[in-house]
Structure formats: structure tokens, C-alpha cells
PDB file of N, CA, C, O and CB in Angstrom:
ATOM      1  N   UNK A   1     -34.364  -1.304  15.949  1.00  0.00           N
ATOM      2  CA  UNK A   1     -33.637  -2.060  14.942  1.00  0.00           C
ATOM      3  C   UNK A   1     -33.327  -3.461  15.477  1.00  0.00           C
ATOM      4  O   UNK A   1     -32.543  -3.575  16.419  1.00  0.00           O
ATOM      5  CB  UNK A   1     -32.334  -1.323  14.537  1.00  0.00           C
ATOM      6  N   UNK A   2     -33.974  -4.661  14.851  1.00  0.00           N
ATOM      7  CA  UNK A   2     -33.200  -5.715  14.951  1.00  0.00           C
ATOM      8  C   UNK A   2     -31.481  -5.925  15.273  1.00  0.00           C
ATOM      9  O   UNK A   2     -30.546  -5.414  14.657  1.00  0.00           O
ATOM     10  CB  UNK A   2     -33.503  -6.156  13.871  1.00  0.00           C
ATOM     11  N   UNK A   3     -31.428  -6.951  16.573  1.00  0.00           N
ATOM     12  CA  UNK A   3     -30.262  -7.450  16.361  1.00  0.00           C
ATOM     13  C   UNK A   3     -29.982  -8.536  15.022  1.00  0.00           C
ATOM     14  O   UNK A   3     -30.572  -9.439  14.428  1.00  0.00           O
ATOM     15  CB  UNK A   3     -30.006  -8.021  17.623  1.00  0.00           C
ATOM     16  N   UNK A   4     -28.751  -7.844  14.983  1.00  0.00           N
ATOM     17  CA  UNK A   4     -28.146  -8.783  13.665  1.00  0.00           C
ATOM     18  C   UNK A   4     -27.644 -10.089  14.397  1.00  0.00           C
ATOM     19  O   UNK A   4     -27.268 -10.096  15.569  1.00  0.00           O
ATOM     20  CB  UNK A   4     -26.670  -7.967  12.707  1.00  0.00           C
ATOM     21  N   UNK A   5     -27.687 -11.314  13.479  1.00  0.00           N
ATOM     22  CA  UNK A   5     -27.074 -12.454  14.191  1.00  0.00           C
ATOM     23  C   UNK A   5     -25.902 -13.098  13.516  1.00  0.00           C
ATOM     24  O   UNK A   5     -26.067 -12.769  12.341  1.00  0.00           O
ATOM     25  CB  UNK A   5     -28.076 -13.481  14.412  1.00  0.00           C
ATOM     26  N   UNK A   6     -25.369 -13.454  13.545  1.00  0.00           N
ATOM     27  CA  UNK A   6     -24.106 -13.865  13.313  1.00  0.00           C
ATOM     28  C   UNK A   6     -24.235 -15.160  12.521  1.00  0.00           C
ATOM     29  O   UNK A   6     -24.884 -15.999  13.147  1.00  0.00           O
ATOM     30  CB  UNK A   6     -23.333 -13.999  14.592  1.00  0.00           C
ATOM     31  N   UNK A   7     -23.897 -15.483  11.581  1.00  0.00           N
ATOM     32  CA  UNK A   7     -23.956 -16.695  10.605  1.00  0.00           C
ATOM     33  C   UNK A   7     -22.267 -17.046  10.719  1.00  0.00           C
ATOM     34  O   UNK A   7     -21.212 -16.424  10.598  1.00  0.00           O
ATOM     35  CB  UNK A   7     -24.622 -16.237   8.783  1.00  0.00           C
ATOM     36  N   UNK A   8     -22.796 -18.718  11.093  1.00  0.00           N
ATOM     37  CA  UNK A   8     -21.148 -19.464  10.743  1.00  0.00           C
ATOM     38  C   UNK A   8     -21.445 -20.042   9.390  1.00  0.00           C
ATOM     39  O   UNK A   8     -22.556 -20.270   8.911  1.00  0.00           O
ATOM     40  CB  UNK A   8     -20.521 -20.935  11.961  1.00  0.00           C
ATOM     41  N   UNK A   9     -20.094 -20.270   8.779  1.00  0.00           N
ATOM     42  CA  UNK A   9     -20.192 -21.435   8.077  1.00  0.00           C
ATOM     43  C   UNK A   9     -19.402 -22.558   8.278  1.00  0.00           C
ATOM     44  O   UNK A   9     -18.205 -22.681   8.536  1.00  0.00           O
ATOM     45  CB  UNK A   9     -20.079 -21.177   6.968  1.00  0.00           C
ATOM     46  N   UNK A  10     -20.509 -23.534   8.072  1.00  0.00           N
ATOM     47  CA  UNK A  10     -19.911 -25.186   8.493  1.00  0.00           C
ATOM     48  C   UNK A  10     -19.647 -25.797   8.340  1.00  0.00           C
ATOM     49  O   UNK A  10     -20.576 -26.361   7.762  1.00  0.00           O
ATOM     50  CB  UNK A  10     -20.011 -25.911   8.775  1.00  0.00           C
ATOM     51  N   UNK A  11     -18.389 -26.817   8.389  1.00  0.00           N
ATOM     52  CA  UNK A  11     -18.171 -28.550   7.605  1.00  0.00           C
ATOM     53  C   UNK A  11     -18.224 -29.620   8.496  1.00  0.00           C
ATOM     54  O   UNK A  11     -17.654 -29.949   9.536  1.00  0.00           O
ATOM     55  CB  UNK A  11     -16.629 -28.867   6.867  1.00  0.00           C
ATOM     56  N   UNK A  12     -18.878 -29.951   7.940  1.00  0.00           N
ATOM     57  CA  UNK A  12     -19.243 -31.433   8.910  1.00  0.00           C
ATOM     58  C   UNK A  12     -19.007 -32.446   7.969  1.00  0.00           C
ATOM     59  O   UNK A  12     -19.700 -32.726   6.991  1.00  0.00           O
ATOM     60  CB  UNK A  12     -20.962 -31.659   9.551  1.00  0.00           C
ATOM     61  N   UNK A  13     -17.753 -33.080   8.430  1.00  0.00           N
ATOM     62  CA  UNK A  13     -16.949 -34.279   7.828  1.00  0.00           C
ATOM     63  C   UNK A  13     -17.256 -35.791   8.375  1.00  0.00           C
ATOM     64  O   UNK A  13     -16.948 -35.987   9.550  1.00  0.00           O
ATOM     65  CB  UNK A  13     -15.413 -33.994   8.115  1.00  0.00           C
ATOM     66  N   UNK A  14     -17.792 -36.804   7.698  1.00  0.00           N
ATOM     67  CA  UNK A  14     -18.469 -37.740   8.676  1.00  0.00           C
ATOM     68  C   UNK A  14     -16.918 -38.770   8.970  1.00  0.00           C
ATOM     69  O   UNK A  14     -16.038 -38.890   8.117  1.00  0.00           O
ATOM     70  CB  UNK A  14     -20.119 -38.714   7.821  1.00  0.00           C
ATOM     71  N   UNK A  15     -16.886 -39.294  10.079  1.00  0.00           N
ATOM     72  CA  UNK A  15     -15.608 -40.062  10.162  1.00  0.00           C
ATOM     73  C   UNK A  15     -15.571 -41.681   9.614  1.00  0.00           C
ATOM     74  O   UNK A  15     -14.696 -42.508   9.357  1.00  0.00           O
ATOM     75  CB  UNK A  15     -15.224 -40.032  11.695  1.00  0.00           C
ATOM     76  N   UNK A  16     -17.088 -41.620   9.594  1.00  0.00           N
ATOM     77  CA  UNK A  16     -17.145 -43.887   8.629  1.00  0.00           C
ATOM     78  C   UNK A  16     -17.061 -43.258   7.222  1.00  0.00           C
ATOM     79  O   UNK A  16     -15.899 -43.441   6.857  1.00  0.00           O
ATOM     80  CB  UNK A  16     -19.435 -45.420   8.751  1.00  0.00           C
ATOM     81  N   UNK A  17     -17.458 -42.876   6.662  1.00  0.00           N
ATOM     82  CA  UNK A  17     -17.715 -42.636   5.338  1.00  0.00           C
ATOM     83  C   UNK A  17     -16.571 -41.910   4.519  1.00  0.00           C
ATOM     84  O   UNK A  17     -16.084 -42.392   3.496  1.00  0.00           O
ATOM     85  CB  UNK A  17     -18.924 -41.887   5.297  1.00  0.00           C
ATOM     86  N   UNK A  18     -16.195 -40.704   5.073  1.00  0.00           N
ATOM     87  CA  UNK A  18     -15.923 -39.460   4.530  1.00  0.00           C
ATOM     88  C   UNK A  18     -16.573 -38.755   3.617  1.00  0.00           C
ATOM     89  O   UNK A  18     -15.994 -38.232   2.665  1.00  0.00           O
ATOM     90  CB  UNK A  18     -14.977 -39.485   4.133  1.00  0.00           C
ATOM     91  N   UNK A  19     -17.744 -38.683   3.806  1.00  0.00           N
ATOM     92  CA  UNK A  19     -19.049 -37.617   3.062  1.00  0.00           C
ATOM     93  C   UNK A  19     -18.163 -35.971   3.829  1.00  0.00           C
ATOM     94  O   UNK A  19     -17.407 -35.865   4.795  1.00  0.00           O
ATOM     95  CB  UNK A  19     -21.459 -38.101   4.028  1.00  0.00           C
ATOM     96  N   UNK A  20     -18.618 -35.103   3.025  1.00  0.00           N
ATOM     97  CA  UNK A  20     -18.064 -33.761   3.228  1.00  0.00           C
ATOM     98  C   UNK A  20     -19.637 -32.833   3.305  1.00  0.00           C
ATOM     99  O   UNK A  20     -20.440 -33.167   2.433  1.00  0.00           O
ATOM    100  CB  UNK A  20     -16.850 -33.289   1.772  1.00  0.00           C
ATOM    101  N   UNK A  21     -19.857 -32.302   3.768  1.00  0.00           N
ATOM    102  CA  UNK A  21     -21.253 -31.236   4.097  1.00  0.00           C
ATOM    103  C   UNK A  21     -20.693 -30.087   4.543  1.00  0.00           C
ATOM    104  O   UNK A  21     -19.925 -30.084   5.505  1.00  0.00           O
ATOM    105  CB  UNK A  21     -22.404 -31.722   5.325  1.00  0.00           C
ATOM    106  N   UNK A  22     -21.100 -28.769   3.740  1.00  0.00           N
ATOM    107  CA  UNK A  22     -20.855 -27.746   3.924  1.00  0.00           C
ATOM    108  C   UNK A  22     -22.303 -26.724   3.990  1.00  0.00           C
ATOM    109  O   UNK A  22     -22.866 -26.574   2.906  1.00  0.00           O
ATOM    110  CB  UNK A  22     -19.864 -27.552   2.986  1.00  0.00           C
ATOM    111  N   UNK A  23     -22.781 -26.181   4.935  1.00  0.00           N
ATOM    112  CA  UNK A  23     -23.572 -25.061   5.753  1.00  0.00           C
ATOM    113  C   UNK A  23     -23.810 -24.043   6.589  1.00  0.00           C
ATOM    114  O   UNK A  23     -22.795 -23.587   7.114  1.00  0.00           O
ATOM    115  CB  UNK A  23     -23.952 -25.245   6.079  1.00  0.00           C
ATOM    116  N   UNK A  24     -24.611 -23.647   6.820  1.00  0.00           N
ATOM    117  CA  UNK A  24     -24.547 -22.091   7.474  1.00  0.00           C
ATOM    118  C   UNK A  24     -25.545 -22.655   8.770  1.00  0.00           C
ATOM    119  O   UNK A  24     -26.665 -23.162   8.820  1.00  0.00           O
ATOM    120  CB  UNK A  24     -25.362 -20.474   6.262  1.00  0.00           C
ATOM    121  N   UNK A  25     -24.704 -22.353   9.587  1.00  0.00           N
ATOM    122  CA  UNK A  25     -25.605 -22.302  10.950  1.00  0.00           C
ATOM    123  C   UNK A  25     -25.701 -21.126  11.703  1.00  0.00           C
ATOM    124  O   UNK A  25     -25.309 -20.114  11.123  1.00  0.00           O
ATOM    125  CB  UNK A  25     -25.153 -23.227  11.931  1.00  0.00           C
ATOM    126  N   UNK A  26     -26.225 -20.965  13.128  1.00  0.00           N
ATOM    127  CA  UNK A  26     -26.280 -20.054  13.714  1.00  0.00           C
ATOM    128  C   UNK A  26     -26.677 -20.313  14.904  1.00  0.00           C
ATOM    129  O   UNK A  26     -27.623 -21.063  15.148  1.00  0.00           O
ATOM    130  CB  UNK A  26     -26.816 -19.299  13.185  1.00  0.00           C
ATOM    131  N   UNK A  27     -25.720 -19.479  16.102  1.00  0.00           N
ATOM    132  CA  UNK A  27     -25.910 -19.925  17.518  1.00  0.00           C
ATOM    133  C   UNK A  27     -26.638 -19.683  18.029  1.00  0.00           C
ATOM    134  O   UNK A  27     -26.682 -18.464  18.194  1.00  0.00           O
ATOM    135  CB  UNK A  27     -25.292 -19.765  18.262  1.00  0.00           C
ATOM    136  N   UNK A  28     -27.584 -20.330  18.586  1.00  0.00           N
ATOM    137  CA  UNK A  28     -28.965 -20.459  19.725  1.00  0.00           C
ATOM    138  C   UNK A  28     -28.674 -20.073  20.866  1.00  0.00           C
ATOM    139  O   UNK A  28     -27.458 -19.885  20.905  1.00  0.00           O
ATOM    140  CB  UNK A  28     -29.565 -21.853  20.044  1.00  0.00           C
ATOM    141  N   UNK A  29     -29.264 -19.803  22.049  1.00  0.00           N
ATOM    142  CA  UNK A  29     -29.759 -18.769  23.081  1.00  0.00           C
ATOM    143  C   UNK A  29     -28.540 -19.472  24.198  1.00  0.00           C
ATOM    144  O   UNK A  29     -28.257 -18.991  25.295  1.00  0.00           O
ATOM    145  CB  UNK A  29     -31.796 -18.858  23.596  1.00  0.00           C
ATOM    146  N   UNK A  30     -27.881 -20.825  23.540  1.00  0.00           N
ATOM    147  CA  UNK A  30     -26.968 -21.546  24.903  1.00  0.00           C
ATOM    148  C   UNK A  30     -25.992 -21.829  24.505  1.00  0.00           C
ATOM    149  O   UNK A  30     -25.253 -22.587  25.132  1.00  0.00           O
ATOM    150  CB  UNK A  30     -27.370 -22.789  25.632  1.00  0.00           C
ATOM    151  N   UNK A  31     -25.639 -21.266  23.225  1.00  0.00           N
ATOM    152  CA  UNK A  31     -24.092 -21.043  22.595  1.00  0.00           C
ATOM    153  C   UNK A  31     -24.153 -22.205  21.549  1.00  0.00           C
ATOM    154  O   UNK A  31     -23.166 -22.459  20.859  1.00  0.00           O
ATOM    155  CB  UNK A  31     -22.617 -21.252  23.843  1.00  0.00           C
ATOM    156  N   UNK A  32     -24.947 -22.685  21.473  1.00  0.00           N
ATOM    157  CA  UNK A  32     -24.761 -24.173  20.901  1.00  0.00           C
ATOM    158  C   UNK A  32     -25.227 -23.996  19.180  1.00  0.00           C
ATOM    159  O   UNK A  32     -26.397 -23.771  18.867  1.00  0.00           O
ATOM    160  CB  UNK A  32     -25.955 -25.455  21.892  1.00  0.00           C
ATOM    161  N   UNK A  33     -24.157 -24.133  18.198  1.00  0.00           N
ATOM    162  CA  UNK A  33     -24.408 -24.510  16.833  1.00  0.00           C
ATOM    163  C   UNK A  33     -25.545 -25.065  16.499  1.00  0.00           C
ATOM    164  O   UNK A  33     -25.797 -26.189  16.934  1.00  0.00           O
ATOM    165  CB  UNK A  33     -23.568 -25.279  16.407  1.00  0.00           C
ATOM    166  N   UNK A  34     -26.506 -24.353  15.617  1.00  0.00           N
ATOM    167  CA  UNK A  34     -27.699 -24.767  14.871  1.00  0.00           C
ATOM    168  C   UNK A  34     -27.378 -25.134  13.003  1.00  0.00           C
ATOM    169  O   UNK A  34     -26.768 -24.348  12.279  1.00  0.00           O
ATOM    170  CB  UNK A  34     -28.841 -23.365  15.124  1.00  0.00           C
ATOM    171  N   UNK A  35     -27.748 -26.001  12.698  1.00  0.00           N
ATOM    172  CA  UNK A  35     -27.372 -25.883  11.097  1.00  0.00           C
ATOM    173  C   UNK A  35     -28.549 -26.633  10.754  1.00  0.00           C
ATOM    174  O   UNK A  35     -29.175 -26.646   9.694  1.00  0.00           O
ATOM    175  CB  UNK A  35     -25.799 -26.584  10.456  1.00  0.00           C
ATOM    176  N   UNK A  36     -28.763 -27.316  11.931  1.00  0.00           N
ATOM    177  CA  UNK A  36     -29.930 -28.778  10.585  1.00  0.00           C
ATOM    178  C   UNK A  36     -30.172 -29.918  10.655  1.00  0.00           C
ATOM    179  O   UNK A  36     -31.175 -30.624  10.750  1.00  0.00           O
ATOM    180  CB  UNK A  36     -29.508 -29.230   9.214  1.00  0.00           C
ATOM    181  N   UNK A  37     -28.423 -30.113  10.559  1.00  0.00           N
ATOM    182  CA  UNK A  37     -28.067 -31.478  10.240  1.00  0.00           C
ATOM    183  C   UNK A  37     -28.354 -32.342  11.229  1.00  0.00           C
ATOM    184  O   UNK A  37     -28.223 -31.970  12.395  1.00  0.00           O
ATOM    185  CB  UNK A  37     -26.763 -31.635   9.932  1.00  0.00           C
ATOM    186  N   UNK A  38     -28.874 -33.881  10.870  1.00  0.00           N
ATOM    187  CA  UNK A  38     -29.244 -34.841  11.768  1.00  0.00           C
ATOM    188  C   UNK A  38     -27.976 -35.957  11.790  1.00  0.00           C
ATOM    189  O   UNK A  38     -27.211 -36.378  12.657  1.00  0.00           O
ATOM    190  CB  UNK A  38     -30.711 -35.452  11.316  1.00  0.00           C
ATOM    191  N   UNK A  39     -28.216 -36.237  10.113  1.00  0.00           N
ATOM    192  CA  UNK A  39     -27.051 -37.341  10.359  1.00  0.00           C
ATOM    193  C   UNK A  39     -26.552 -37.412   8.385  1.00  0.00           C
ATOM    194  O   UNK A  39     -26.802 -36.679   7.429  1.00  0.00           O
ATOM    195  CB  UNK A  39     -27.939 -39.341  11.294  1.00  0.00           C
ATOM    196  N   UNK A  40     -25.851 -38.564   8.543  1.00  0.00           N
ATOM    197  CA  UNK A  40     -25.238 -38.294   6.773  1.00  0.00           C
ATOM    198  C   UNK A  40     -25.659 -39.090   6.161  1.00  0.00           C
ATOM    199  O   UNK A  40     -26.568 -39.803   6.588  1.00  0.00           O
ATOM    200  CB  UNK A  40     -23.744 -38.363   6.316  1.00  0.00           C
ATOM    201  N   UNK A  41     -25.251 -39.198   5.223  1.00  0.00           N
ATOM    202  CA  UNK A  41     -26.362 -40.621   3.946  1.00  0.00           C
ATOM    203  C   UNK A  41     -25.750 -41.863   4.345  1.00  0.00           C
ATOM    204  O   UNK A  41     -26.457 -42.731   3.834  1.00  0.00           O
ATOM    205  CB  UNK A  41     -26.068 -40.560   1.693  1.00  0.00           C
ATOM    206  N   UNK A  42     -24.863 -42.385   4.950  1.00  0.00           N
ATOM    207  CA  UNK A  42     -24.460 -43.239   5.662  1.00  0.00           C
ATOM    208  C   UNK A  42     -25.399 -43.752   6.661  1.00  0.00           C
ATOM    209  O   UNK A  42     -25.678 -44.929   6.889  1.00  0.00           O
ATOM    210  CB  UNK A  42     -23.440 -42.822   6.113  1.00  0.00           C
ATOM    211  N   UNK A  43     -25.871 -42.627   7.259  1.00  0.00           N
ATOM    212  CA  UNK A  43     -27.101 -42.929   8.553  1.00  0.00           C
ATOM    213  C   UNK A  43     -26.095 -42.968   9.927  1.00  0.00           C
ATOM    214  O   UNK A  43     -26.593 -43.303  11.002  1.00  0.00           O
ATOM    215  CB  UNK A  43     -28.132 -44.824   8.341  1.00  0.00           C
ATOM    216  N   UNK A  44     -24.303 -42.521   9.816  1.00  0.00           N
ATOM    217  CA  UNK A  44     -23.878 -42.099  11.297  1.00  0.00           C
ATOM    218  C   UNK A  44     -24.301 -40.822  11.496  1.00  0.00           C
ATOM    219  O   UNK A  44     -24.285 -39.982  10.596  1.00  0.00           O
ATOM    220  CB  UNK A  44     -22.356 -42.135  11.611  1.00  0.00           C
ATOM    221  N   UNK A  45     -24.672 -40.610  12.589  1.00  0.00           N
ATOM    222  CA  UNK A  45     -24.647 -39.522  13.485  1.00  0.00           C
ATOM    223  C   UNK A  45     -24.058 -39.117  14.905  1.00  0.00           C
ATOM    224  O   UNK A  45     -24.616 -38.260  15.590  1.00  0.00           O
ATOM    225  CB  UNK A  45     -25.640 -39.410  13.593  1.00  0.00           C
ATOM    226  N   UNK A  46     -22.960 -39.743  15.293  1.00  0.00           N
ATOM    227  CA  UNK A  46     -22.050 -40.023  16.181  1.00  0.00           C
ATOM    228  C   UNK A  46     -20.480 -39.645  15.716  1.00  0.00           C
ATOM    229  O   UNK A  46     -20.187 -38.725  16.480  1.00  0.00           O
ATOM    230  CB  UNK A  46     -22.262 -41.444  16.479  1.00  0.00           C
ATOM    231  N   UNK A  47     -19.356 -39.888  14.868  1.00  0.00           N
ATOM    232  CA  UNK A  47     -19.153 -40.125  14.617  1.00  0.00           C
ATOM    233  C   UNK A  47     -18.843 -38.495  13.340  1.00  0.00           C
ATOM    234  O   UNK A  47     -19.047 -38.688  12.142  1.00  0.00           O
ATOM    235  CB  UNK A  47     -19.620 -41.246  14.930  1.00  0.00           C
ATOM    236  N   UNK A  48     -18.536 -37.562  13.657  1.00  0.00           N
ATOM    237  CA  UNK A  48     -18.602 -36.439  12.681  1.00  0.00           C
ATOM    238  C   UNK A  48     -17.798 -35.544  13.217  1.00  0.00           C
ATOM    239  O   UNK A  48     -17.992 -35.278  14.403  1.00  0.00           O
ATOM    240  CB  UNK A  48     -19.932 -35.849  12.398  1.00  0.00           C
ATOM    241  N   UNK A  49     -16.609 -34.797  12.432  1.00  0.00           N
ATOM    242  CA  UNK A  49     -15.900 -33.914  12.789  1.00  0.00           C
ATOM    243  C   UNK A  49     -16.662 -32.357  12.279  1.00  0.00           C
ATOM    244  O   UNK A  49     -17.382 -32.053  11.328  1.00  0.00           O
ATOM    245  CB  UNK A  49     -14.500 -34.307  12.232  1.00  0.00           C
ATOM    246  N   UNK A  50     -16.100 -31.617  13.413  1.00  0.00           N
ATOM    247  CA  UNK A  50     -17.265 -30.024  12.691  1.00  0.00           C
ATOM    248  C   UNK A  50     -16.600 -29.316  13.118  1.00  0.00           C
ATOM    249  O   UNK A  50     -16.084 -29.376  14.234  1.00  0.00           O
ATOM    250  CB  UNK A  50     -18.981 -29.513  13.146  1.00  0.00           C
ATOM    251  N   UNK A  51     -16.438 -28.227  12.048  1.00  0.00           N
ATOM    252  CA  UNK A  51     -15.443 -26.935  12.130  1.00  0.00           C
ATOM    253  C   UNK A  51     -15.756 -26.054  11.876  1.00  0.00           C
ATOM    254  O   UNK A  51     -15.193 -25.905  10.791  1.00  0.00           O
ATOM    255  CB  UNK A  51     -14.476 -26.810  11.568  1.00  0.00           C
ATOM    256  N   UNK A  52     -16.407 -25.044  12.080  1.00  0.00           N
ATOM    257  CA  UNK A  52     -16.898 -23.219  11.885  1.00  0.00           C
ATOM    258  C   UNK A  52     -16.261 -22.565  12.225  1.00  0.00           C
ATOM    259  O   UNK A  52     -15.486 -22.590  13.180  1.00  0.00           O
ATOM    260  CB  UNK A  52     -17.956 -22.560  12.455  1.00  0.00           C
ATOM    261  N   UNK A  53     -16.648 -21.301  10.923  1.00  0.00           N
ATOM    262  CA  UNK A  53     -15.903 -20.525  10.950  1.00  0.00           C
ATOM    263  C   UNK A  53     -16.722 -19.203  10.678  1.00  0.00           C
ATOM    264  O   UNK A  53     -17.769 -19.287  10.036  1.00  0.00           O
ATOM    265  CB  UNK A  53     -14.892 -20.904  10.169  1.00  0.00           C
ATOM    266  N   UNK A  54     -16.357 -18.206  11.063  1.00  0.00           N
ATOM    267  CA  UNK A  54     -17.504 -16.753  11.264  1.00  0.00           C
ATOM    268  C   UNK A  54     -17.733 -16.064   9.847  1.00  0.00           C
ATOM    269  O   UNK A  54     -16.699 -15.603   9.363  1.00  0.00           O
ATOM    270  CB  UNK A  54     -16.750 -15.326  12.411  1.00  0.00           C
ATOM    271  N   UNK A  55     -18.818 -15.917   9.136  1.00  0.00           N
ATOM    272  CA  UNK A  55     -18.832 -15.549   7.826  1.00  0.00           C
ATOM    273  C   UNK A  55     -18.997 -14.190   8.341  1.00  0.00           C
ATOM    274  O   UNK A  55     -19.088 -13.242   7.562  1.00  0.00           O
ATOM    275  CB  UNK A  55     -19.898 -16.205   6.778  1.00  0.00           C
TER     276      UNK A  55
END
């Protein structure tokens, strides 16, 4: 039987703009949050608050 993996869900709030993005990520082999995201329609990618939470 497959391991099951654990899905977060995510907000990634940009701090120049205040664009709001909400998604589902999932942790990779080094603990580290996967979702996607590169950057916001703004074009920061520096600059982003992120908060998950365990669905």
C-alpha cells in the first residue's frame, strides 16, 4: 500500500502588493514546502508572507 502524503493548505500573502494566493502544497524529501508558486502578478518574489496549515 502506498504511503499517504500529507497535503497543506497555503496562503501566500505578497508584502508590495497585497495579492492573497491560496493552495495546496506538499512536503518534499527535505521538509521543505512545495506548492508551485514562483512569484505574484506584481513580479515580487522576495518579499511574501506564507502560512500552512495541515488539511
Amino acid at each position: 500500500m502506498a504511503k499517504k502524503e500529507r497535503r497543506y493548505r497555503v496562503t501566500i500573502r505578497c508584502l508590495s502588493c497585497g495579492e492573497r494566493f491560496l493552495l495546496r502544497g506538499r512536503k518534499d524529501e527535505d521538509g521543505n514546502l512545495t506548492t508551485g508558486f514562483k512569484r505574484c502578478i506584481c513580479g515580487n518574489d522576495k518579499q511574501l508572507h506564507i502560512d500552512y496549515t495541515e488539511e
